[in-house]
N, C-alpha and C positions, 0 to 999 in steps of 0.2 A: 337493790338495784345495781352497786357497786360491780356483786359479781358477773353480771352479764350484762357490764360495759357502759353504764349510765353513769355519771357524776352528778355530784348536786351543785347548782353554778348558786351557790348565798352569799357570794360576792358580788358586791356592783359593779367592781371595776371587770373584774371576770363576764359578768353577764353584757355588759359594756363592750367587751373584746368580741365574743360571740354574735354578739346583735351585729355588730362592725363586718364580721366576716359573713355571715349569714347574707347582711344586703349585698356585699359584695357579687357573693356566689351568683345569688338571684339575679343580678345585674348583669356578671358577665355568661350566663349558660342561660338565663328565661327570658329576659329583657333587650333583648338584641337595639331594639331603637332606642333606645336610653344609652347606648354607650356614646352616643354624639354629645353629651352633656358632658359639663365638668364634674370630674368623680368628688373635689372636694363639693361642691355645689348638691351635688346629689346626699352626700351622705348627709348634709345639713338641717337637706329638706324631710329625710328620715329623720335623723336623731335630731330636731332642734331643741333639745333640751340642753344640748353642748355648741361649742366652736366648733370648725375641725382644726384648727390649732390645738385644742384640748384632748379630740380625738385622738389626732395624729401622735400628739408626744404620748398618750398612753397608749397606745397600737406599740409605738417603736421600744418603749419601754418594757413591755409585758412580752410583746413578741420574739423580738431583737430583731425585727426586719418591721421596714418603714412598710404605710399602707400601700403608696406607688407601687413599691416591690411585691406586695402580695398579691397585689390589684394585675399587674403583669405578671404575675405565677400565674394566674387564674385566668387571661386571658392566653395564655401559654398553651396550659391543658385543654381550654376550648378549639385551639387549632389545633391540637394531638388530635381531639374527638373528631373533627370535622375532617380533616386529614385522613382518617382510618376508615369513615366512608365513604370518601374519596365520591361526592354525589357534586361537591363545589368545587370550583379553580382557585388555586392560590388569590387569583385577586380577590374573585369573592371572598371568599375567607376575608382578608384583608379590609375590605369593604364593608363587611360584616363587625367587624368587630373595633371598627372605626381606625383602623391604620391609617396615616396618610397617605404609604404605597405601600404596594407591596417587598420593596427595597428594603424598608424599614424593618416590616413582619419579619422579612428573611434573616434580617439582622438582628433583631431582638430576639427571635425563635435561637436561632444560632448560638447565641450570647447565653441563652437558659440553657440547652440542652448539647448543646456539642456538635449538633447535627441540623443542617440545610432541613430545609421542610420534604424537599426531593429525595433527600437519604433518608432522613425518618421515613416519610411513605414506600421507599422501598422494603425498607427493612420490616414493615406492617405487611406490606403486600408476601413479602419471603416468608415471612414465618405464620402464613395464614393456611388453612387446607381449604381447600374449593368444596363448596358442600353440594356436589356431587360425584365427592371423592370419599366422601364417610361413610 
């Protein structure tokens, strides 16, 4: 399985980091109503086998980036997604994914990536061909 990109997780702690990231994902891309909840509160109610104290220091330990930061990775790339179809407004987005304003999004978008939500979607829009231009 190695050779075409599987691992074997017979780690607990390992299986533990994955379960951790897995609810994340699920949380910030399926779960849209559930982002109004506290994410340590959340993971607890997944994992209560643990703290999220316990979580947390072995997320940061194992990762080297704390779960907050992963957690806003992950909400990061879901406004890239939603961005690029460009179907919602910055606030929705924003609203969406439980920002307090959209001032914030902007700012933490920014902080990740280099780029305004407005520059990113240009740059999505520029470098797209109109598909009835293929």
């Amino acid at each position: 399985l190695t050779a075409v990109g599987f691992e074997l997780l017979d780690d607990k702690r390992t299986q533990l980091i994955e379960k951790i990231k897995s609810i994340i994902i699920e949380l910030v891309h399926h779960e849209n109503s559930d982002l109004k909840i506290n994410l340590s509160d959340y993971l607890t109610d997944k994992i209560s086998s643990h703290t999220y104290h316990y979580l947390s220091n072995l997320f940061s330990e194992t990762e080297t980036i704390t779960i907050e930061k992963y957690f806003i990775a992950q909400k990061i790339e879901r406004v890239k997604e939603l961005l690029a179809y460009d179907e919602l407004t910055l606030n929705e987005i924003a609203d969406q994914l439980n920002y307090s304003s959209t001032a914030h999004l902007s700012t933490q978008f920014k902080k990740i990536t280099g780029l305004t939500p407005s520059q990113f979607k240009k740059r999505i829009h520029k470098n797209r061909t109109p598909l009835d231009s293929i």
